[in-house]
mmCIF file of the N, C-alpha and C atoms, coordinates in Angstrom:
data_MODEL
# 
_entry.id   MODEL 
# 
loop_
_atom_site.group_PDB 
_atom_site.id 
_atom_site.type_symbol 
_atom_site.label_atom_id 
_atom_site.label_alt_id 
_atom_site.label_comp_id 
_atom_site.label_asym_id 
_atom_site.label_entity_id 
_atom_site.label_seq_id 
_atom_site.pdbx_PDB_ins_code 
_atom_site.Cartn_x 
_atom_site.Cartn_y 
_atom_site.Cartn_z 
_atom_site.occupancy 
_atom_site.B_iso_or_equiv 
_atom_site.pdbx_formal_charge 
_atom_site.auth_seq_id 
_atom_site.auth_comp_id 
_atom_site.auth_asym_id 
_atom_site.auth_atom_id 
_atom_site.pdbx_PDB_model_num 
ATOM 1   N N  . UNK A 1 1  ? 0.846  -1.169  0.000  1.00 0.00 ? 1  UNK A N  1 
ATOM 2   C CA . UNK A 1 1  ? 0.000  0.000   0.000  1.00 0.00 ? 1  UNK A CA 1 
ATOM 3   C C  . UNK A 1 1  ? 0.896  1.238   0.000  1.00 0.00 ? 1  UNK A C  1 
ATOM 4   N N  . UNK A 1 2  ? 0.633  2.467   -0.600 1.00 0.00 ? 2  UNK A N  1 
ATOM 5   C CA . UNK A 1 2  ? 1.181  3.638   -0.776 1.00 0.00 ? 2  UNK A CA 1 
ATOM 6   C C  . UNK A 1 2  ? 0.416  4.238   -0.272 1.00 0.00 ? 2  UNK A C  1 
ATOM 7   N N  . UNK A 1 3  ? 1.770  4.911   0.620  1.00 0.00 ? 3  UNK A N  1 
ATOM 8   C CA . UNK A 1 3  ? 1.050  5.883   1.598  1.00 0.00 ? 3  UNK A CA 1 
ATOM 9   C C  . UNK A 1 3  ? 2.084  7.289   1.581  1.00 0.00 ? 3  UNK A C  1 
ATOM 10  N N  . UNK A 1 4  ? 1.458  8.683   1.778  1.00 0.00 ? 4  UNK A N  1 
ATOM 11  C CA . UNK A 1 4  ? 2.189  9.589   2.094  1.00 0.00 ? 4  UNK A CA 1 
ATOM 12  C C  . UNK A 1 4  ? 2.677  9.572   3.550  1.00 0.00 ? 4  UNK A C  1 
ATOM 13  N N  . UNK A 1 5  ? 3.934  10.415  4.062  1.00 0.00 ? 5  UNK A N  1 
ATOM 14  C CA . UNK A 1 5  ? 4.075  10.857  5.334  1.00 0.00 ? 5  UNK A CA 1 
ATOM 15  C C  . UNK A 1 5  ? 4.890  12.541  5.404  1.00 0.00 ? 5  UNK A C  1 
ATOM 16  N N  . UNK A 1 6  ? 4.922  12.790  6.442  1.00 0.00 ? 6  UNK A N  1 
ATOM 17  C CA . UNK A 1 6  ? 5.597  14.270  6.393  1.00 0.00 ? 6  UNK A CA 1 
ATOM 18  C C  . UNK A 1 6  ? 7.068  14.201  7.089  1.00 0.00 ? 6  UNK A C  1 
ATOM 19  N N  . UNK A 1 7  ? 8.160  14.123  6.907  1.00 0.00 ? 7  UNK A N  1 
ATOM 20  C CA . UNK A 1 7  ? 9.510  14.098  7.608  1.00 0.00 ? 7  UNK A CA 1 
ATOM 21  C C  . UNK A 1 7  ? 10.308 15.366  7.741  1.00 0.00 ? 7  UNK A C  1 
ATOM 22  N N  . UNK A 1 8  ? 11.014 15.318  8.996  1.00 0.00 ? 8  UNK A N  1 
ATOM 23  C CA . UNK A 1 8  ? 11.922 16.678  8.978  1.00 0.00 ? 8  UNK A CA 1 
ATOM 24  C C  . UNK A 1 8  ? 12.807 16.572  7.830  1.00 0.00 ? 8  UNK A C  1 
ATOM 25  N N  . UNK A 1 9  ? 13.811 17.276  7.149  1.00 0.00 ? 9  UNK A N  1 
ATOM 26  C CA . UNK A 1 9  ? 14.606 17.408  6.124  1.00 0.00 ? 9  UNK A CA 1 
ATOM 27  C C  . UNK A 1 9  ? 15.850 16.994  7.214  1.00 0.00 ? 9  UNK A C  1 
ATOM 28  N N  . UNK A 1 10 ? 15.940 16.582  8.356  1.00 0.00 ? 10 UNK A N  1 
ATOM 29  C CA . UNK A 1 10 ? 17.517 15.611  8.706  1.00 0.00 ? 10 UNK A CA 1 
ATOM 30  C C  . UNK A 1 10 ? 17.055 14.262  8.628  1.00 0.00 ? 10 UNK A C  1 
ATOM 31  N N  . UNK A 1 11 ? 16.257 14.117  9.188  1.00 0.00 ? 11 UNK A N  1 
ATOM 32  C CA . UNK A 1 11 ? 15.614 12.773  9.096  1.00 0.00 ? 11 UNK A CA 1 
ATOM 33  C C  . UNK A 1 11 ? 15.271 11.999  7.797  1.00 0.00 ? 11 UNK A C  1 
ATOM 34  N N  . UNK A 1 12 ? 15.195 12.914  6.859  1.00 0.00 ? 12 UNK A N  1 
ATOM 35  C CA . UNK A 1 12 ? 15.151 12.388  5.409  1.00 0.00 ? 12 UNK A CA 1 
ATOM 36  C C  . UNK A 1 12 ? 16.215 11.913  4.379  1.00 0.00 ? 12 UNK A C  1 
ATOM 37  N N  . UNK A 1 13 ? 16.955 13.037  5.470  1.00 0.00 ? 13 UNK A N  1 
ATOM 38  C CA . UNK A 1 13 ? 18.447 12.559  4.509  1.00 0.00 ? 13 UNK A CA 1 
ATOM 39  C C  . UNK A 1 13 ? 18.623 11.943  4.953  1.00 0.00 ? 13 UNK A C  1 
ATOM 40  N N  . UNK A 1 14 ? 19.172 11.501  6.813  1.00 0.00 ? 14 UNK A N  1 
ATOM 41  C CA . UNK A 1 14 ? 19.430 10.257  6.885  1.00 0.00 ? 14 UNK A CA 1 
ATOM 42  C C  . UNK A 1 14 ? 19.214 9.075   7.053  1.00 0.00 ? 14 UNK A C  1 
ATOM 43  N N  . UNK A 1 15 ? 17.693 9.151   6.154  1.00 0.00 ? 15 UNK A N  1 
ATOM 44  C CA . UNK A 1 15 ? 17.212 7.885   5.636  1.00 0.00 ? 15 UNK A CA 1 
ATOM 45  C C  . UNK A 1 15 ? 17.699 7.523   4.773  1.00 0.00 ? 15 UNK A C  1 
ATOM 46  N N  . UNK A 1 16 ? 17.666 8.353   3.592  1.00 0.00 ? 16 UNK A N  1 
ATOM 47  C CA . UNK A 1 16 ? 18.493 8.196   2.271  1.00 0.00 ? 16 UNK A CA 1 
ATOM 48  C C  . UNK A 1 16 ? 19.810 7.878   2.237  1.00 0.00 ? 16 UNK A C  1 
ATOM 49  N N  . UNK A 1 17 ? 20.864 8.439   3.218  1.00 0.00 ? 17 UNK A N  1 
ATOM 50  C CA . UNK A 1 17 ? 22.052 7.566   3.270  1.00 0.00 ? 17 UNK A CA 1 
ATOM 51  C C  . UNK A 1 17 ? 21.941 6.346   3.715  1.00 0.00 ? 17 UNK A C  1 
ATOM 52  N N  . UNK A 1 18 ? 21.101 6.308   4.890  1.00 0.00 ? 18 UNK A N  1 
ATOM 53  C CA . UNK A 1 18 ? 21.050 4.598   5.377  1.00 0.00 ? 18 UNK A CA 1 
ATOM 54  C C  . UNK A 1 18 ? 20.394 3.732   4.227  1.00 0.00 ? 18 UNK A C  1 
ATOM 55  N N  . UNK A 1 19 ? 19.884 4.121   4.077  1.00 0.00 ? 19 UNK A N  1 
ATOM 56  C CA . UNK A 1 19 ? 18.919 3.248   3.022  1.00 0.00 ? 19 UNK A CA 1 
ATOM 57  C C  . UNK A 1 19 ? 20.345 3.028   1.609  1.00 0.00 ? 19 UNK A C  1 
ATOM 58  N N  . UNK A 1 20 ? 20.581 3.833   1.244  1.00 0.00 ? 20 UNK A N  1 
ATOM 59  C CA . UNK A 1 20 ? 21.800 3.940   0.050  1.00 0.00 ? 20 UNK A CA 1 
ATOM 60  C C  . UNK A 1 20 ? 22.878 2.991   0.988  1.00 0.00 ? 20 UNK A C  1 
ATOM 61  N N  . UNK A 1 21 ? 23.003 2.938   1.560  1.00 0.00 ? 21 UNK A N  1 
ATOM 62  C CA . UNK A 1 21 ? 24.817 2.297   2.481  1.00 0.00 ? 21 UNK A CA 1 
ATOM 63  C C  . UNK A 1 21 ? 24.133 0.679   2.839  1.00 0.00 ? 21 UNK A C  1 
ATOM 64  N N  . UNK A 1 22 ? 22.827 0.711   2.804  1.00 0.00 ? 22 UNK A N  1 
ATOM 65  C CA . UNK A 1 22 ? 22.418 -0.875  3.305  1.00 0.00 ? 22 UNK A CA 1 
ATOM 66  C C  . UNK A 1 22 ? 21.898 -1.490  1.594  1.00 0.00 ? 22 UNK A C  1 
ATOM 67  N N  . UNK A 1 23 ? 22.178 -0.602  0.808  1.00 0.00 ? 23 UNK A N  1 
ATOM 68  C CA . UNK A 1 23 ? 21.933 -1.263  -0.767 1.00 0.00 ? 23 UNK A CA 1 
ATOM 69  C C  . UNK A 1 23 ? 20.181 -1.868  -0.832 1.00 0.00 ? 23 UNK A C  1 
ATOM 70  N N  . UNK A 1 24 ? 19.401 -0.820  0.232  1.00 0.00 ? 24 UNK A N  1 
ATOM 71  C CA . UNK A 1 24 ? 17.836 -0.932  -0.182 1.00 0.00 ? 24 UNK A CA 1 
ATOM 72  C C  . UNK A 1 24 ? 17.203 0.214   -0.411 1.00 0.00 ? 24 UNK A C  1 
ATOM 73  N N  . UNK A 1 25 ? 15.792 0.245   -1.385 1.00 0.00 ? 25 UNK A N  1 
ATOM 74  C CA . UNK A 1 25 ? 15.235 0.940   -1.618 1.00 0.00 ? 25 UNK A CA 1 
ATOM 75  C C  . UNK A 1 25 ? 14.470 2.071   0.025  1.00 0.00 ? 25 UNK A C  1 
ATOM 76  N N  . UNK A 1 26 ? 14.602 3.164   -0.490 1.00 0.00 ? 26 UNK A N  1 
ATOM 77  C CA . UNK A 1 26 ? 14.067 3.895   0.933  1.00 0.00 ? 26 UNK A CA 1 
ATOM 78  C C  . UNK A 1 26 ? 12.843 3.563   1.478  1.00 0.00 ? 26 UNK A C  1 
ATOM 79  N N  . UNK A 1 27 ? 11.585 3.187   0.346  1.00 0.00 ? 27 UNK A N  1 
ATOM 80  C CA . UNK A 1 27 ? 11.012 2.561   0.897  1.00 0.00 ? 27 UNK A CA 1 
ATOM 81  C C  . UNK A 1 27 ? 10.733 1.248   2.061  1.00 0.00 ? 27 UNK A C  1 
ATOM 82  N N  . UNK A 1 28 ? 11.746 0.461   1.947  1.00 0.00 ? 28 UNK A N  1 
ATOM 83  C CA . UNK A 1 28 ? 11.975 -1.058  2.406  1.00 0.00 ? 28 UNK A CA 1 
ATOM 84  C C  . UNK A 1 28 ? 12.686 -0.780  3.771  1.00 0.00 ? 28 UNK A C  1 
ATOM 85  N N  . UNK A 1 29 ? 13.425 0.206   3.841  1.00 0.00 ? 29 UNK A N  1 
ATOM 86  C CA . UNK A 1 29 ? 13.675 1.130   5.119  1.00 0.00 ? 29 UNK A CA 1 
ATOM 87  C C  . UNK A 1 29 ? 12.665 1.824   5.857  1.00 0.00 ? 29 UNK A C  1 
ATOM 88  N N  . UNK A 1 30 ? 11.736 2.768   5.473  1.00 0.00 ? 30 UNK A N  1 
ATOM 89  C CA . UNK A 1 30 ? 10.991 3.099   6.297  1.00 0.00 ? 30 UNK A CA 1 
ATOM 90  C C  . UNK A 1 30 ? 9.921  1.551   6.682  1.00 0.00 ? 30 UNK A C  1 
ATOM 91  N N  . UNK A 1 31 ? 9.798  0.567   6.190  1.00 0.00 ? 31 UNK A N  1 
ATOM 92  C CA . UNK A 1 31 ? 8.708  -0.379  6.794  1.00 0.00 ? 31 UNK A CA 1 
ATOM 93  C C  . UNK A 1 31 ? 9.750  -1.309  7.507  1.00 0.00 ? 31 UNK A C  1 
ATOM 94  N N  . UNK A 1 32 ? 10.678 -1.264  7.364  1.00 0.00 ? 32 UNK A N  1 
ATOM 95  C CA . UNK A 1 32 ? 11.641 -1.989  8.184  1.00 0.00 ? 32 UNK A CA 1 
ATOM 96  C C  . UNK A 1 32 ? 11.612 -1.498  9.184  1.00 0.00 ? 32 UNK A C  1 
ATOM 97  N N  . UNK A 1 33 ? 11.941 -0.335  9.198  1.00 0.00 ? 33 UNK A N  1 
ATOM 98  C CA . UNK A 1 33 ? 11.889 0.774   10.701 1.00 0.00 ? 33 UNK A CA 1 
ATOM 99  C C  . UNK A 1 33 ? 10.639 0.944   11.595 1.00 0.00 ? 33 UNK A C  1 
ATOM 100 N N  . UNK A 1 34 ? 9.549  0.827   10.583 1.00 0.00 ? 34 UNK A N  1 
ATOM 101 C CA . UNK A 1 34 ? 8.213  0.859   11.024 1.00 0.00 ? 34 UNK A CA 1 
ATOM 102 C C  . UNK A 1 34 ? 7.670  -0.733  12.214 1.00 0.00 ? 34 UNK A C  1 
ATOM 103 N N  . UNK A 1 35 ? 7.944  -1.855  11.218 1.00 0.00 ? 35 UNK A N  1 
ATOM 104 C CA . UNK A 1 35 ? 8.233  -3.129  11.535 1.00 0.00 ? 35 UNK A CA 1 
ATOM 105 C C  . UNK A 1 35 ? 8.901  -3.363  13.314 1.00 0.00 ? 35 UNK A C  1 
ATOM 106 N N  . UNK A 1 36 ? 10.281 -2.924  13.143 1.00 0.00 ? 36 UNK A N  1 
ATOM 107 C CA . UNK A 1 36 ? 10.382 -2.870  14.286 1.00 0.00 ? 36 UNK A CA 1 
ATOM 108 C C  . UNK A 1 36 ? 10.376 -1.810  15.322 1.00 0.00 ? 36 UNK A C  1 
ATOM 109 N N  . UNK A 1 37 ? 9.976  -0.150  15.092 1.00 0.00 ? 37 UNK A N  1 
ATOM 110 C CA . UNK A 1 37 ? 9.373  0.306   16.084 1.00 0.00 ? 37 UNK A CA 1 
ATOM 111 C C  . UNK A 1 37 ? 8.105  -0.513  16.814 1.00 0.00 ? 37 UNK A C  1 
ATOM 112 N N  . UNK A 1 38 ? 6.925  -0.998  16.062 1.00 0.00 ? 38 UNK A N  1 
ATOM 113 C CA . UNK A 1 38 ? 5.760  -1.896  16.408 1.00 0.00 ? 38 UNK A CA 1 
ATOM 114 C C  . UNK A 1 38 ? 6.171  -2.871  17.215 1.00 0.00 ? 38 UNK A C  1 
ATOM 115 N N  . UNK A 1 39 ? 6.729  -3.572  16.555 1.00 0.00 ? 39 UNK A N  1 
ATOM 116 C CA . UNK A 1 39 ? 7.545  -5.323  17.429 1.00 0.00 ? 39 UNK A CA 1 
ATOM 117 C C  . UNK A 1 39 ? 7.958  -4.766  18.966 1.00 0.00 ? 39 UNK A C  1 
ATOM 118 N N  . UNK A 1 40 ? 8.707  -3.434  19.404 1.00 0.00 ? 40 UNK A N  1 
ATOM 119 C CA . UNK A 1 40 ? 9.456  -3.038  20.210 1.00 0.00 ? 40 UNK A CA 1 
ATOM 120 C C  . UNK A 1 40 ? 8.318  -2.624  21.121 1.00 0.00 ? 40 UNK A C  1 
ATOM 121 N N  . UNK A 1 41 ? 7.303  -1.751  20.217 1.00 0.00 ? 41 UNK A N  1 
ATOM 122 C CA . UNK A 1 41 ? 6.320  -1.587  21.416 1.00 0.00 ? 41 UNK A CA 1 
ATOM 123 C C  . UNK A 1 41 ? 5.221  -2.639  22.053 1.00 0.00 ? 41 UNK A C  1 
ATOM 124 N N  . UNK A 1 42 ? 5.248  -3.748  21.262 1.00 0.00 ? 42 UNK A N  1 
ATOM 125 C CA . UNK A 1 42 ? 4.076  -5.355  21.422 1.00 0.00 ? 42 UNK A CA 1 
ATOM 126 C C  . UNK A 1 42 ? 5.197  -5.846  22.512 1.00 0.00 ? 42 UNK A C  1 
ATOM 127 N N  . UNK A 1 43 ? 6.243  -5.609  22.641 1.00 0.00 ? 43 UNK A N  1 
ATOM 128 C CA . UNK A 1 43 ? 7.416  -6.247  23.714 1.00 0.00 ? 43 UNK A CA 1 
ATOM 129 C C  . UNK A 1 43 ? 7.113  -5.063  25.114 1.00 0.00 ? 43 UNK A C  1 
ATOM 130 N N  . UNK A 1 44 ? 6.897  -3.877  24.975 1.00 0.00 ? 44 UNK A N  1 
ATOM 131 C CA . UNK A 1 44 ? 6.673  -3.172  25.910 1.00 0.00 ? 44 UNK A CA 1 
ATOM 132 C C  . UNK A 1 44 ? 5.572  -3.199  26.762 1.00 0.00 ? 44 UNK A C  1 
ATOM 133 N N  . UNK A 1 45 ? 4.447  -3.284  25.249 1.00 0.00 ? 45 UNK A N  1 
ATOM 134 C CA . UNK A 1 45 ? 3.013  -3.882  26.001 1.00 0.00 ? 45 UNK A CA 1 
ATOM 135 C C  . UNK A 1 45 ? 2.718  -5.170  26.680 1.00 0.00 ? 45 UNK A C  1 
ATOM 136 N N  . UNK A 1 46 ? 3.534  -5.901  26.794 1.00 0.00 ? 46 UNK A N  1 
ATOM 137 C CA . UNK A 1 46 ? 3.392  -7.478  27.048 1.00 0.00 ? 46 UNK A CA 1 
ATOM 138 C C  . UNK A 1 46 ? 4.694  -7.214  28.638 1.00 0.00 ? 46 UNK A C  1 
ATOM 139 N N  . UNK A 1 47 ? 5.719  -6.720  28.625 1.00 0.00 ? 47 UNK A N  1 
ATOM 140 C CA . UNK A 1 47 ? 6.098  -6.413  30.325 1.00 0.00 ? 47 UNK A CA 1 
ATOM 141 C C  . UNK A 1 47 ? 5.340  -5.958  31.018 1.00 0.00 ? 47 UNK A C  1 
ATOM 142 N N  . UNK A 1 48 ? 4.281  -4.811  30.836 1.00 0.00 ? 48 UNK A N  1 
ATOM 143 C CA . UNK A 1 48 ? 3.283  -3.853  31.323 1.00 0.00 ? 48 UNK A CA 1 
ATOM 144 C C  . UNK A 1 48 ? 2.478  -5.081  31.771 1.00 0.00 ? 48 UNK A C  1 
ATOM 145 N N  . UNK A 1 49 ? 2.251  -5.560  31.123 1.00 0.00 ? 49 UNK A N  1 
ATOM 146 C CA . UNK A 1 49 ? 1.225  -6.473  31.346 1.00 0.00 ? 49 UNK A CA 1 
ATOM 147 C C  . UNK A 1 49 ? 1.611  -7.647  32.529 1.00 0.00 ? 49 UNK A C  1 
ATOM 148 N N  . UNK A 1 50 ? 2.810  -7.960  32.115 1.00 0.00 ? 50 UNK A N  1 
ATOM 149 C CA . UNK A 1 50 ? 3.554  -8.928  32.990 1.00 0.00 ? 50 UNK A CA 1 
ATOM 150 C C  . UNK A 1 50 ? 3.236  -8.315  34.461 1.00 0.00 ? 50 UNK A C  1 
ATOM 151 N N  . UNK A 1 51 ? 4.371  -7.190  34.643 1.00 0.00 ? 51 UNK A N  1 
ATOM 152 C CA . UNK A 1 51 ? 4.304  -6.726  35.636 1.00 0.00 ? 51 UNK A CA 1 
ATOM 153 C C  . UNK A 1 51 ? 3.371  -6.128  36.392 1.00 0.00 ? 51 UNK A C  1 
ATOM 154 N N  . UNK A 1 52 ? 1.895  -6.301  35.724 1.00 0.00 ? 52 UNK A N  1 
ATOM 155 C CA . UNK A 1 52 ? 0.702  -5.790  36.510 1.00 0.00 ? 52 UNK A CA 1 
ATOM 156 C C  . UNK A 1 52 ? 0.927  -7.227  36.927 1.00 0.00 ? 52 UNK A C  1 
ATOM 157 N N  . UNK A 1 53 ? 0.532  -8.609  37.030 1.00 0.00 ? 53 UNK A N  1 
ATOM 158 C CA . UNK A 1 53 ? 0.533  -9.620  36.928 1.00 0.00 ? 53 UNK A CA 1 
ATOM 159 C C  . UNK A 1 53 ? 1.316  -9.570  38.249 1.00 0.00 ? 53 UNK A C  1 
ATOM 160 N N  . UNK A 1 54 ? 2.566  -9.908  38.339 1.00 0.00 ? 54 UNK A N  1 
ATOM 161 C CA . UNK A 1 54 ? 3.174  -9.864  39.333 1.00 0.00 ? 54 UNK A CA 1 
ATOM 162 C C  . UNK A 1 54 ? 3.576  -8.998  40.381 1.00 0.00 ? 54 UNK A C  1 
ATOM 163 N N  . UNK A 1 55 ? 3.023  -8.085  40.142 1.00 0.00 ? 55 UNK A N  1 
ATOM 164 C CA . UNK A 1 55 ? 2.945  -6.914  40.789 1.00 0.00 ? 55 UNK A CA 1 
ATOM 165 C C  . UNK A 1 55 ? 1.998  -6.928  41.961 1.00 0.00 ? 55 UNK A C  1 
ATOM 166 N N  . UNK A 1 56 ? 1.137  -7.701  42.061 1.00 0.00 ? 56 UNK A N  1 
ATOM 167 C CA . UNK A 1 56 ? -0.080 -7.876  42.853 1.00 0.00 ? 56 UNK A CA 1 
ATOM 168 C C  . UNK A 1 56 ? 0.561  -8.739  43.880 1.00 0.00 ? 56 UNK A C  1 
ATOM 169 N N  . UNK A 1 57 ? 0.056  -8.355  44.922 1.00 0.00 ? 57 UNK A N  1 
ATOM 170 C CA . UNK A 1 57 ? 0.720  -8.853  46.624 1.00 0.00 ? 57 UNK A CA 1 
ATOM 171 C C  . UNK A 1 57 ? 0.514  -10.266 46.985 1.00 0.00 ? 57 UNK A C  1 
ATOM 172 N N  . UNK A 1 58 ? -0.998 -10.682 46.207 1.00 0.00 ? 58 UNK A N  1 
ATOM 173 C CA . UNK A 1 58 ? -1.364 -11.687 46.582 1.00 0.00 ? 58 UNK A CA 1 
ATOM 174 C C  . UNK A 1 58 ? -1.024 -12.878 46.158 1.00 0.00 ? 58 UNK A C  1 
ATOM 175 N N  . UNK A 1 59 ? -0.493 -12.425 44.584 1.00 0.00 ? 59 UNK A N  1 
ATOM 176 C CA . UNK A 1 59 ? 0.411  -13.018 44.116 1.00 0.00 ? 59 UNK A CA 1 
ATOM 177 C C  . UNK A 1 59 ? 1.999  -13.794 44.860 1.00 0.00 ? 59 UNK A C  1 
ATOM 178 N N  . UNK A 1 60 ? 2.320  -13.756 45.571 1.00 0.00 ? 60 UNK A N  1 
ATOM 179 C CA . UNK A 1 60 ? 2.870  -14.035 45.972 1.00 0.00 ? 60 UNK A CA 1 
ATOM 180 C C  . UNK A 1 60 ? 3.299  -14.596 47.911 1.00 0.00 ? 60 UNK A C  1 
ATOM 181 N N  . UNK A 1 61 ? 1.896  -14.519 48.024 1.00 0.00 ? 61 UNK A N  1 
ATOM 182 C CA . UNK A 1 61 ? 1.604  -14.954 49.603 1.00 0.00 ? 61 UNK A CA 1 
ATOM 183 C C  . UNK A 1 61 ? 1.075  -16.440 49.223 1.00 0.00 ? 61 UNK A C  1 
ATOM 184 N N  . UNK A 1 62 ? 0.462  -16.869 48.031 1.00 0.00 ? 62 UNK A N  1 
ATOM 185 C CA . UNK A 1 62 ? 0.227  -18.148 47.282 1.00 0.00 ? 62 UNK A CA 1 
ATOM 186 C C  . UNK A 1 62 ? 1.205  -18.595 47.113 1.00 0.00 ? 62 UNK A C  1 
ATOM 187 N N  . UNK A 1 63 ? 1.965  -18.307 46.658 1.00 0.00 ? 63 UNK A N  1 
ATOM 188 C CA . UNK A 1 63 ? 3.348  -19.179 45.814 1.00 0.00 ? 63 UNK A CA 1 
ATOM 189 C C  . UNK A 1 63 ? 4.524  -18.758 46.776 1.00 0.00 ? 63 UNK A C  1 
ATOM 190 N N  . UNK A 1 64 ? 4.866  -19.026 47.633 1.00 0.00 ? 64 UNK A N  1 
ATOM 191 C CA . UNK A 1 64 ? 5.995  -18.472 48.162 1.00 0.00 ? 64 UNK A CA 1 
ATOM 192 C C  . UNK A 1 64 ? 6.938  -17.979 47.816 1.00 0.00 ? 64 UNK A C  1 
ATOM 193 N N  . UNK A 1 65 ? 6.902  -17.090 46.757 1.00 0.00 ? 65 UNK A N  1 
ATOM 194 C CA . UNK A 1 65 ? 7.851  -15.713 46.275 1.00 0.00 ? 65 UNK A CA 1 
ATOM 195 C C  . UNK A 1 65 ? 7.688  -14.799 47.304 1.00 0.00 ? 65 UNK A C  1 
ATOM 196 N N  . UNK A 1 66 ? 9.291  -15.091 47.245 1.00 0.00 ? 66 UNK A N  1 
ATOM 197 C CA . UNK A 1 66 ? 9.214  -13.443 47.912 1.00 0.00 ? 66 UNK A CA 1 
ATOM 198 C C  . UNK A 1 66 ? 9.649  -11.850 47.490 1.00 0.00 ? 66 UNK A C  1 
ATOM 199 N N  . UNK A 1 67 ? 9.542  -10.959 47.843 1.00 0.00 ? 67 UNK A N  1 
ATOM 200 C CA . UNK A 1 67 ? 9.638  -9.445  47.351 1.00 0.00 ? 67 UNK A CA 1 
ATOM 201 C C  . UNK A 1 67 ? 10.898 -9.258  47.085 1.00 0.00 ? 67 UNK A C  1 
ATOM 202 N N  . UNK A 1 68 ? 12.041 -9.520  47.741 1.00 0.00 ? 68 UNK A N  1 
ATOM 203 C CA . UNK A 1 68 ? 12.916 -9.768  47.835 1.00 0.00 ? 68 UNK A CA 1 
ATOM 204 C C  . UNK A 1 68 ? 13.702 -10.443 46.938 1.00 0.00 ? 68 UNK A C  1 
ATOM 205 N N  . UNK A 1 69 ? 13.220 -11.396 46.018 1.00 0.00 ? 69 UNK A N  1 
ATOM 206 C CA . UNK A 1 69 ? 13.981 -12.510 45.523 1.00 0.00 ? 69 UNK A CA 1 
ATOM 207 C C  . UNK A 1 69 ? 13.301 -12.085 43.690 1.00 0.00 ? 69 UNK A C  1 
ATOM 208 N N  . UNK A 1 70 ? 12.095 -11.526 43.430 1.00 0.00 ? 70 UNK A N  1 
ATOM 209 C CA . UNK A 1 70 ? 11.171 -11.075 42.414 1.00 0.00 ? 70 UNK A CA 1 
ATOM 210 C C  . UNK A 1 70 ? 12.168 -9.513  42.332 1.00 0.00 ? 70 UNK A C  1 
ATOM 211 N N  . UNK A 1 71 ? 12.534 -8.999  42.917 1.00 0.00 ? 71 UNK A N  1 
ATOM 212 C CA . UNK A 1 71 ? 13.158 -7.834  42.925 1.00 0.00 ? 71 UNK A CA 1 
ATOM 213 C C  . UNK A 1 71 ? 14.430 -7.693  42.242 1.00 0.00 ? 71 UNK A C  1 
ATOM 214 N N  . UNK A 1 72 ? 15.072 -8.504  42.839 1.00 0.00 ? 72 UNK A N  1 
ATOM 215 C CA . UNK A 1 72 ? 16.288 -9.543  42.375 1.00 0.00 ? 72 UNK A CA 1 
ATOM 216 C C  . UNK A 1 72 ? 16.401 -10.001 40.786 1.00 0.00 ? 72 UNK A C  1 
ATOM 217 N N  . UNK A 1 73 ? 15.748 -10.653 40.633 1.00 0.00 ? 73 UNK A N  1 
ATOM 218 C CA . UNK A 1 73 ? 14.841 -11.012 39.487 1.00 0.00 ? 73 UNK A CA 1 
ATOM 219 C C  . UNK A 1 73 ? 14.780 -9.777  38.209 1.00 0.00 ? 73 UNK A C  1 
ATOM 220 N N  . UNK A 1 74 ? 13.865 -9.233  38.706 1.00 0.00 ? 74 UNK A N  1 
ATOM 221 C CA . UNK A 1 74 ? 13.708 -7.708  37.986 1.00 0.00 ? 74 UNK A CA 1 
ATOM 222 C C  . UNK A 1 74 ? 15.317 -7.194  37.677 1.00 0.00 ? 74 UNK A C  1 
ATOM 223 N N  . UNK A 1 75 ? 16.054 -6.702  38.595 1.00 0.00 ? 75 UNK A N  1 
ATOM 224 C CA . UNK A 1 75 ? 17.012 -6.019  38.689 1.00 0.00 ? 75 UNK A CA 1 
ATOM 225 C C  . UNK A 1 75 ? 18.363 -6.787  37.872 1.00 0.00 ? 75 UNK A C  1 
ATOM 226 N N  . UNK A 1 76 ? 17.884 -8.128  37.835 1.00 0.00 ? 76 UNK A N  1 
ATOM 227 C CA . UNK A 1 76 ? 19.154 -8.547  36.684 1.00 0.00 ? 76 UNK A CA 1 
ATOM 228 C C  . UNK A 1 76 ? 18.455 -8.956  35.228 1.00 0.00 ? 76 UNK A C  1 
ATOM 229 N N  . UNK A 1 77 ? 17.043 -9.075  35.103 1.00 0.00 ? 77 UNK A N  1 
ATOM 230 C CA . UNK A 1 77 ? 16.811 -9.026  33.850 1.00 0.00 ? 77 UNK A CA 1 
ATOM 231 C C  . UNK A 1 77 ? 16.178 -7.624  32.951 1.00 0.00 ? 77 UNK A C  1 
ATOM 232 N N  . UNK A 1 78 ? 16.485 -6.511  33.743 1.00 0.00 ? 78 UNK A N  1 
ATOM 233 C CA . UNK A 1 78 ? 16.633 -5.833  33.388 1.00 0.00 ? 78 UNK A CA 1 
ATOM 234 C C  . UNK A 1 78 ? 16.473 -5.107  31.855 1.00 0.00 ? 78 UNK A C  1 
ATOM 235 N N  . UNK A 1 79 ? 17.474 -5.454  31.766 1.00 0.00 ? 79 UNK A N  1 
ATOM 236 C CA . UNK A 1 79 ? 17.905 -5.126  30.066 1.00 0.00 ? 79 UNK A CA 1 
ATOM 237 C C  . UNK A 1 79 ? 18.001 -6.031  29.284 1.00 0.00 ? 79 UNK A C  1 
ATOM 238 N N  . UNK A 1 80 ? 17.527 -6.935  29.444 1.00 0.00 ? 80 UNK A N  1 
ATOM 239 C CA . UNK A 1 80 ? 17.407 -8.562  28.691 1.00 0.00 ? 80 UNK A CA 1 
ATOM 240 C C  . UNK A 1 80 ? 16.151 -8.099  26.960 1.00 0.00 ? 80 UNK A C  1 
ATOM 241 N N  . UNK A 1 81 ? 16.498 -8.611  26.104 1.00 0.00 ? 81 UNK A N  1 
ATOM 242 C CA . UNK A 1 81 ? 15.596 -8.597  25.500 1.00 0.00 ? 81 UNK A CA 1 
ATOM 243 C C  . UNK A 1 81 ? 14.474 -9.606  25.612 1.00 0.00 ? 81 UNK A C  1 
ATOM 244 N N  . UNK A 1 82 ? 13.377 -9.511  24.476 1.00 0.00 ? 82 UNK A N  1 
ATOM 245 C CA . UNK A 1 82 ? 12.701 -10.742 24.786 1.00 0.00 ? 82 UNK A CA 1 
ATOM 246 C C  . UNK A 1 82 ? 12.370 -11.346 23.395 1.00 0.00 ? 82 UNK A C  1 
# 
């Protein structure tokens, strides 16, 4: 599908070099880029989600997790992708 958009004039050019230096059409770049801005935010929406999930107190008076050890947890996966 063809679609218009509106871009700043830095941002355009350096699409056009990236796009020229990776030997693809500029088009195939902006849906590439598009592609994975989306993917990045369905990964953001799905921790949000996680962490309402585990986030809940009661959650864990059931299962013997503790705050302490889930914290832990958090704090080294951190920056992990998914």
């Amino acid at each position: 599908m063809k679609t218009a958009v509106s871009l700043p004039d830095r941002l355009y050019e350096d699409a056009e070099k990236t796009a020229k230096s990776l030997g693809i059409p500029r088009s195939q770049l902006f849906a590439k880029a598009l592609e994975e801005f989306i993917s990045h935010h369905r990964q953001t929406d799905i921790t949000e989600r996680l962490n309402e999930v585990y986030g809940k107190s009661d959650l864990y008076e059931d299962s013997g997790i503790s705050i302490a050890g889930l914290e832990a947890i958090r704090e080294l996966t951190k920056n992990d992708t998914w």
